[in-house]
N, CA, C and O atoms as a GROMACS GRO file, in nm:
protein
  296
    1UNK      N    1  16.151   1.254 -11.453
    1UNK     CA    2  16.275   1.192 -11.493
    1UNK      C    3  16.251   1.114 -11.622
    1UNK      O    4  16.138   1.125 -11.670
    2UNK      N    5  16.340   1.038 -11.684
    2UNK     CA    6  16.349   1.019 -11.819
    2UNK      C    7  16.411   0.851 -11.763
    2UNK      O    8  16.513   0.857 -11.695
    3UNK      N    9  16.367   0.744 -11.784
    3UNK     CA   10  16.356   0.606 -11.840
    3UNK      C   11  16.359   0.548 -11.949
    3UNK      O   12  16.295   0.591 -12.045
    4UNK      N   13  16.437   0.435 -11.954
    4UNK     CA   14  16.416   0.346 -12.120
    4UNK      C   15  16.260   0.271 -12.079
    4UNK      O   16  16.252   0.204 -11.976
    5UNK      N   17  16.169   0.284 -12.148
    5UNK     CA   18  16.066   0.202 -12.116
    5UNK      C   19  16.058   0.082 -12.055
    5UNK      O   20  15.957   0.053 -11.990
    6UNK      N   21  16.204  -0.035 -12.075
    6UNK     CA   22  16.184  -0.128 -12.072
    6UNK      C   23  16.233  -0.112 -11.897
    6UNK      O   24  16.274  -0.214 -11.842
    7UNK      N   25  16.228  -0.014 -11.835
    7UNK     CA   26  16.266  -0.052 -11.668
    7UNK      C   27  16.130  -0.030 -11.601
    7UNK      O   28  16.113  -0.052 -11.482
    8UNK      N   29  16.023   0.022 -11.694
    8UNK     CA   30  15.874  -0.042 -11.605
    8UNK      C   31  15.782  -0.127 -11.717
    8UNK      O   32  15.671  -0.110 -11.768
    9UNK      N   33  15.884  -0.226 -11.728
    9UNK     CA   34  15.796  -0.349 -11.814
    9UNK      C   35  15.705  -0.303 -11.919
    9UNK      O   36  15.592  -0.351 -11.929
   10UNK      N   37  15.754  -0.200 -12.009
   10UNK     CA   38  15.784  -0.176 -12.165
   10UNK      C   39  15.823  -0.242 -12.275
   10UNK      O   40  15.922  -0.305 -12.239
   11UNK      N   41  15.810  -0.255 -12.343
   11UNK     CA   42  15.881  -0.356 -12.477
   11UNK      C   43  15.958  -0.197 -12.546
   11UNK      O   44  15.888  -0.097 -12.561
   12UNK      N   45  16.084  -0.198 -12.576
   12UNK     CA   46  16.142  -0.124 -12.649
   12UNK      C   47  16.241  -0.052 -12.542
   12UNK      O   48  16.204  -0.076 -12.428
   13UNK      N   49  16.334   0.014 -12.548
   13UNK     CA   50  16.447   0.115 -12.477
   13UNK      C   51  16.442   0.265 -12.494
   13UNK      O   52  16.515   0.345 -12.435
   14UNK      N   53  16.350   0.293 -12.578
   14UNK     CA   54  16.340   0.445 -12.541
   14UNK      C   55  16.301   0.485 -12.436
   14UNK      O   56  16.260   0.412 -12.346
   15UNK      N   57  16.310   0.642 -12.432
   15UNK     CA   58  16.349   0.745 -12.327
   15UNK      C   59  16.202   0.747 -12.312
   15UNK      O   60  16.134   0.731 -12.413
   16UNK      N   61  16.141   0.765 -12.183
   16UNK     CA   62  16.014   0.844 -12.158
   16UNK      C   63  16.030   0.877 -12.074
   16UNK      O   64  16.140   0.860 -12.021
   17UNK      N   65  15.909   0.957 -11.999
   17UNK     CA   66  15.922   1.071 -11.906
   17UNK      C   67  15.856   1.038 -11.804
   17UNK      O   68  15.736   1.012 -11.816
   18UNK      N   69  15.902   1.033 -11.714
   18UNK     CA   70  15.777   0.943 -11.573
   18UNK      C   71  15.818   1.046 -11.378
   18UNK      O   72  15.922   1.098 -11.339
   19UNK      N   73  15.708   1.035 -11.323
   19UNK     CA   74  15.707   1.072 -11.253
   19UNK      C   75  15.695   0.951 -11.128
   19UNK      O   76  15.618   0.856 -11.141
   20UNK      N   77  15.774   0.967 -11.019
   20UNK     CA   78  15.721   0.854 -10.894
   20UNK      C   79  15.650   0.961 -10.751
   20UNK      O   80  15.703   1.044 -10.677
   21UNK      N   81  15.514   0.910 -10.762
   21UNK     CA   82  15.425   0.994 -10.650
   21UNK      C   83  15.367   0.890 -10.533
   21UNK      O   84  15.318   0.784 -10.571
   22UNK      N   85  15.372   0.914 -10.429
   22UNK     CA   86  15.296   0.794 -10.344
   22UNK      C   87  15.187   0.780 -10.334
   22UNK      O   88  15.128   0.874 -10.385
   23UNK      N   89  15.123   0.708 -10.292
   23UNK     CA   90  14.947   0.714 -10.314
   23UNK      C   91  14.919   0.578 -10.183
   23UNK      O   92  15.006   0.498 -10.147
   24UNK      N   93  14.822   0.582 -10.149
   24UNK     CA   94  14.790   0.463 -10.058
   24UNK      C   95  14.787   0.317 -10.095
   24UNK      O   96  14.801   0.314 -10.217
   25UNK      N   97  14.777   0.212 -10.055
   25UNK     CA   98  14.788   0.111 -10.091
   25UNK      C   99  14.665   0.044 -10.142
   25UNK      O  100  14.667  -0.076 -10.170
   26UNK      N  101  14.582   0.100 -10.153
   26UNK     CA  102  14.425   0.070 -10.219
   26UNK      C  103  14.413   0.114 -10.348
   26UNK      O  104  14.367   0.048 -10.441
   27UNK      N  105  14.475   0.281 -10.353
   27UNK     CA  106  14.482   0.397 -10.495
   27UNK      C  107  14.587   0.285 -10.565
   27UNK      O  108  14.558   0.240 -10.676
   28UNK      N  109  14.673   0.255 -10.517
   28UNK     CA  110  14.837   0.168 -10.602
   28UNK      C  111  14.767   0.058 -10.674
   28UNK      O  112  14.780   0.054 -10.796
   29UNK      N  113  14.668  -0.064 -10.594
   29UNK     CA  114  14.634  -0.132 -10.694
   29UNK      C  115  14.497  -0.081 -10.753
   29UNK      O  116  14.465  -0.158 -10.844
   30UNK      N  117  14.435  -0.015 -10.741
   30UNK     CA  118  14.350   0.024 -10.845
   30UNK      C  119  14.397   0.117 -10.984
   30UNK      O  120  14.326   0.108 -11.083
   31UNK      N  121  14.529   0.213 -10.988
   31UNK     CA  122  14.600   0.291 -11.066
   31UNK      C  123  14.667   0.185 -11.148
   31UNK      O  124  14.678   0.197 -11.270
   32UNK      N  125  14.724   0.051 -11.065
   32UNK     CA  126  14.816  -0.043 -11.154
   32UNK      C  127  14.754  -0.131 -11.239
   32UNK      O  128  14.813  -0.218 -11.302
   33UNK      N  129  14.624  -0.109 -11.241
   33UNK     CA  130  14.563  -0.180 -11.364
   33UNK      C  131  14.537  -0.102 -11.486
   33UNK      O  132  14.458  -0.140 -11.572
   34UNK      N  133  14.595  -0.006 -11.491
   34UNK     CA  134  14.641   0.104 -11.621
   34UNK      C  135  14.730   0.095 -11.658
   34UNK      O  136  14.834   0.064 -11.600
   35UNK      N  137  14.704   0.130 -11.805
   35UNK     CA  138  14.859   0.121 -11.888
   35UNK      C  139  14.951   0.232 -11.884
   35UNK      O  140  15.057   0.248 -11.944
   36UNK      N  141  14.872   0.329 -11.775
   36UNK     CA  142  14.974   0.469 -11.761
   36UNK      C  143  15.062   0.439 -11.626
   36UNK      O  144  15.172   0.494 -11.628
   37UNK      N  145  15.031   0.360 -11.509
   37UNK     CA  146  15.086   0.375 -11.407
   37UNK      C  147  15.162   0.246 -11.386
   37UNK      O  148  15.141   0.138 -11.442
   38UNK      N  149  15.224   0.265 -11.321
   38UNK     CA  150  15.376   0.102 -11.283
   38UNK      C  151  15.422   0.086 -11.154
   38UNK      O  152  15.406   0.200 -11.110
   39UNK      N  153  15.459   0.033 -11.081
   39UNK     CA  154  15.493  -0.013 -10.985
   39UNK      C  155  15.662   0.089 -10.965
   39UNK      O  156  15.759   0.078 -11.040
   40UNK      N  157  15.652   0.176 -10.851
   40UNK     CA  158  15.745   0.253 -10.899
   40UNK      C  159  15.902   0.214 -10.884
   40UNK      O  160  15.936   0.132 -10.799
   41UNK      N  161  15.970   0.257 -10.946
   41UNK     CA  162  16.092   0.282 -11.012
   41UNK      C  163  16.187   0.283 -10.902
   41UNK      O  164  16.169   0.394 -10.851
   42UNK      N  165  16.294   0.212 -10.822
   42UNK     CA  166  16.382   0.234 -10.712
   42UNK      C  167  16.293   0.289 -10.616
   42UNK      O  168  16.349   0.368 -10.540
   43UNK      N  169  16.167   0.273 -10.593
   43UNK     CA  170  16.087   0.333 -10.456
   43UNK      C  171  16.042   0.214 -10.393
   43UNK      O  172  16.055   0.112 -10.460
   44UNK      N  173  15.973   0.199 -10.236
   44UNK     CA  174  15.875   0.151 -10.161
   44UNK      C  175  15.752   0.093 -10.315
   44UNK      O  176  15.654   0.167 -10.325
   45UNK      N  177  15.757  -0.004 -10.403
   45UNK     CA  178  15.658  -0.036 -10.493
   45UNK      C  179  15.534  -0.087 -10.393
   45UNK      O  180  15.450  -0.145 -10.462
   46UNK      N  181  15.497  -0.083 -10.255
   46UNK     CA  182  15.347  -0.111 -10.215
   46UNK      C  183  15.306   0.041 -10.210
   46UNK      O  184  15.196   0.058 -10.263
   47UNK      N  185  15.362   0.156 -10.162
   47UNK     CA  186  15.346   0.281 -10.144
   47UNK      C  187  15.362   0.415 -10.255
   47UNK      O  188  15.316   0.529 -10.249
   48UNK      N  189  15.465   0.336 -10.377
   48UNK     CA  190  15.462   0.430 -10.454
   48UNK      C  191  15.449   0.394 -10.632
   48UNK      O  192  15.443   0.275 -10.666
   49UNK      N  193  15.446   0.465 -10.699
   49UNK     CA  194  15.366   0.452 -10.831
   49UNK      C  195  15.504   0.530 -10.909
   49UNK      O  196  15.574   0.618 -10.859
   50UNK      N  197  15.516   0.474 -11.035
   50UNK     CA  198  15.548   0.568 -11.116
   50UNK      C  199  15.448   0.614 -11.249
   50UNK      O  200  15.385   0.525 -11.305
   51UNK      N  201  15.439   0.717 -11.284
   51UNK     CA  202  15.343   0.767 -11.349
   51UNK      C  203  15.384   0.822 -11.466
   51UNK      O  204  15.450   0.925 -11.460
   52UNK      N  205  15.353   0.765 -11.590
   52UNK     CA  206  15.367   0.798 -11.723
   52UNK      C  207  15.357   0.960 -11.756
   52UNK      O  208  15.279   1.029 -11.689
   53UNK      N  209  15.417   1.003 -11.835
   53UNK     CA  210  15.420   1.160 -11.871
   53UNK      C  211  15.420   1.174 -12.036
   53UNK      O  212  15.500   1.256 -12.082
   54UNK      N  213  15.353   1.116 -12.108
   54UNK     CA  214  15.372   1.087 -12.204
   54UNK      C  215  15.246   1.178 -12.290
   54UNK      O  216  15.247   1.171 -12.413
   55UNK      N  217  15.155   1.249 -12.231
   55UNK     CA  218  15.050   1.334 -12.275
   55UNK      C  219  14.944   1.263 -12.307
   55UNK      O  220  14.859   1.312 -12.382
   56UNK      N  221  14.926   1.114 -12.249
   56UNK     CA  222  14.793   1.035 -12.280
   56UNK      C  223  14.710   1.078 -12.163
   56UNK      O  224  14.595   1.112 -12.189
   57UNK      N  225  14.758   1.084 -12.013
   57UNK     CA  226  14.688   1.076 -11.900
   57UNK      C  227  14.691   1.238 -11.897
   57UNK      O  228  14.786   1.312 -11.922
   58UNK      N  229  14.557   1.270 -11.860
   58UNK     CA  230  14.528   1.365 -11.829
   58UNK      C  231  14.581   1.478 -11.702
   58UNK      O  232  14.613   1.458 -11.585
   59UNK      N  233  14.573   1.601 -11.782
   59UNK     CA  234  14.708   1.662 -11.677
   59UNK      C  235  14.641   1.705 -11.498
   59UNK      O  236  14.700   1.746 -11.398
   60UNK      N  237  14.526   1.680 -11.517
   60UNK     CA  238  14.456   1.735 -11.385
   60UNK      C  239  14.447   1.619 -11.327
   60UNK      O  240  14.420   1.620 -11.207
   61UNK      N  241  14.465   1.490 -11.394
   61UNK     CA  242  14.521   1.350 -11.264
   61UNK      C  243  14.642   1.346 -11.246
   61UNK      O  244  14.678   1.278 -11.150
   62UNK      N  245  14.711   1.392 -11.300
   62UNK     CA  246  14.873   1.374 -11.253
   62UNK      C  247  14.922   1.470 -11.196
   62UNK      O  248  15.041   1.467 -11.165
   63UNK      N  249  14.811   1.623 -11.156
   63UNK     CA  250  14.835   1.739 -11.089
   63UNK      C  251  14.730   1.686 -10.914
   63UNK      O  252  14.776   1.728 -10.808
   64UNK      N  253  14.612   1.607 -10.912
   64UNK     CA  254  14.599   1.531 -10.839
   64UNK      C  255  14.691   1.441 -10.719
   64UNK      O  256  14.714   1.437 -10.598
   65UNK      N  257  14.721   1.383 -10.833
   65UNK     CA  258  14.823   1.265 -10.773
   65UNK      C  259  14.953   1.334 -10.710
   65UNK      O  260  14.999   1.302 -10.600
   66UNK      N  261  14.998   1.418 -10.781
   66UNK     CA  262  15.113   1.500 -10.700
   66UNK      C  263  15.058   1.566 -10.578
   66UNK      O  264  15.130   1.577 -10.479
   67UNK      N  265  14.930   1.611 -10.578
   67UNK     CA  266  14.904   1.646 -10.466
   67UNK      C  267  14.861   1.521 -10.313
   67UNK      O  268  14.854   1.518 -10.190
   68UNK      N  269  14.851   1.475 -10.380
   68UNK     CA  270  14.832   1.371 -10.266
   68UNK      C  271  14.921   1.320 -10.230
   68UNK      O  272  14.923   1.278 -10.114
   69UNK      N  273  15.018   1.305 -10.307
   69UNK     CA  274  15.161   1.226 -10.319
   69UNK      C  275  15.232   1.324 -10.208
   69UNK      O  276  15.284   1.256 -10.119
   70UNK      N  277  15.248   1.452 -10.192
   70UNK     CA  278  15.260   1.586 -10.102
   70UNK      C  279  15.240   1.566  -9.976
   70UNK      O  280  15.301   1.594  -9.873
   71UNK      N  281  15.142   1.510 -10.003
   71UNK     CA  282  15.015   1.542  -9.828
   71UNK      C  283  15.087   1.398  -9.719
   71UNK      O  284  15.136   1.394  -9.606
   72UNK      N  285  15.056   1.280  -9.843
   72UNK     CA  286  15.097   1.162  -9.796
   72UNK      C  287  15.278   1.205  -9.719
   72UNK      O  288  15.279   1.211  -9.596
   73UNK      N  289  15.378   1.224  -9.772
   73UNK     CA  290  15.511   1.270  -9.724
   73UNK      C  291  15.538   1.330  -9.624
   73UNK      O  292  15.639   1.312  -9.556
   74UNK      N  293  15.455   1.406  -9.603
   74UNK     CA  294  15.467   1.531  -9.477
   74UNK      C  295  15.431   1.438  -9.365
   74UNK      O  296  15.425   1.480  -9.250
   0.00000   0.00000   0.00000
C-alpha cells in the first residue's frame, strides 16, 4: 500500500510504499530499531510491523518476513 511518510513518523508527506506483516513480539522490537521497519499502520502494533518498500531493504528479507508473517496467521 502507498502512505504519506509522515503516518509512520517520517518528516515530509510523500507517498511510499509499505507493507504490514506480523512477526513475534521479540522479531517487532529487534526490526523496530531500523530505519526500514515501524510500528504498524491501523494493525495490533505489539504483533505487527509495517515494512518499508522503498528498494533499500533487501528483497529476500521482506520475502522472509512475508513468509513468516503467513505461517504466524494461519
Amino acid at each position: 500500500m502507498k502512505l504519506p511518510r509522515n503516518k509512520v513518523g517520517l518528516a515530509g508527506n510523500e507517498l511510499m510504499e509499505v507493507v504490514n506483516v506480523k512477526v513475534d513480539l521479540e522479531m517487532a522490537e529487534i526490526l523496530s530499531q531500523s530505519n526500514d521497519f515501524f510500528p504498524a499502520y491501523h494493525m495490533n502494533k505489539e504483533h505487527w510491523i509495517t515494512v518499508r518498500l522503498d528498494g533499500q531493504l533487501e528483497k529476500e528479507i521482506v520475502f522472509s518476513l512475508l513468509d513468516e508473517s503467513f505461517w504466524l496467521t494461519k
